[in-house]
N, C-alpha and C positions, 0 to 999 in steps of 0.2 A: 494566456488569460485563465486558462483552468487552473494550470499552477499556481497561478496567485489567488484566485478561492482559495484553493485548499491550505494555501499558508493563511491567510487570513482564519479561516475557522479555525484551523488545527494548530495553529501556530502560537508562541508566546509573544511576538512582535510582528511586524509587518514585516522583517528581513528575513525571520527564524526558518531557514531550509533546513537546518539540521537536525533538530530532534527528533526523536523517534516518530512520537504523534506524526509528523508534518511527512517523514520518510515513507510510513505505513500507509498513510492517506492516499500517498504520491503513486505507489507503488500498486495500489489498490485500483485504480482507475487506472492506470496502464493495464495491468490486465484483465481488468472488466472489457474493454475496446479489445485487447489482442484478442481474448476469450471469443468474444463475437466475428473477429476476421478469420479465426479458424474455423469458425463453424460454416464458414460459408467456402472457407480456401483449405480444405484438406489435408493436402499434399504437400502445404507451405511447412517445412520440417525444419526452413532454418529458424520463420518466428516463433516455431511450436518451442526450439532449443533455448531461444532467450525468453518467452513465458516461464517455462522452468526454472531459471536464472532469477528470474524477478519473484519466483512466487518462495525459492527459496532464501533470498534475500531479507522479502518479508518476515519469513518465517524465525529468521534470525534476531529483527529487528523486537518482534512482537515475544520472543522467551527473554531478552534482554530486559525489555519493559516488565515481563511478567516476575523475572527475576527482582529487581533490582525498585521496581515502580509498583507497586500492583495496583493501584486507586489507578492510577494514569491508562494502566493496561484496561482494567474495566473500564473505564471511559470509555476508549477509543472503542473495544470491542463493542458495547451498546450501539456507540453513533455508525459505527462502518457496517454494523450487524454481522462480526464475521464468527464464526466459530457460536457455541452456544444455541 
């Protein structure tokens, strides 16, 4: 159900998982939730390894956009408030 928010806002159709926007969003609330289960679980170092995974993934997705899209990339960076 969240997933499909997020394709619905950030998305160009109702199907659209792929784009960057709909990736970035996706990606973005997953580690908003892991963010908060470490702060509470420590010690947990295998989902600390796949937050790392996700935030680098992001990070990939959002210099592609920055590169290639830039209007798109402000976008999403305003609505997700990330960076800036």
């Amino acid at each position: 159900m969240k997933k499909q928010k997020l394709v619905k806002e950030f998305g160009t159709h109702d199907k659209d998982t792929g784009s960057p926007e709909v990736q970035i969003s996706i990606l973005t609330k997953r580690i908003e939730e892991l963010a908060k289960h470490l702060k509470k679980n420590q010690k947990d170092n295998h989902s600390r390894r796949g937050l790392l995974g996700m935030v680098a993934d992001r990070q990939t997705h959002l210099k592609y956009l920055q590169k290639n899209h830039p209007r798109r990339y402000n976008v999403i960076i305003k609505k997700l408030e990330l960076k800036k």
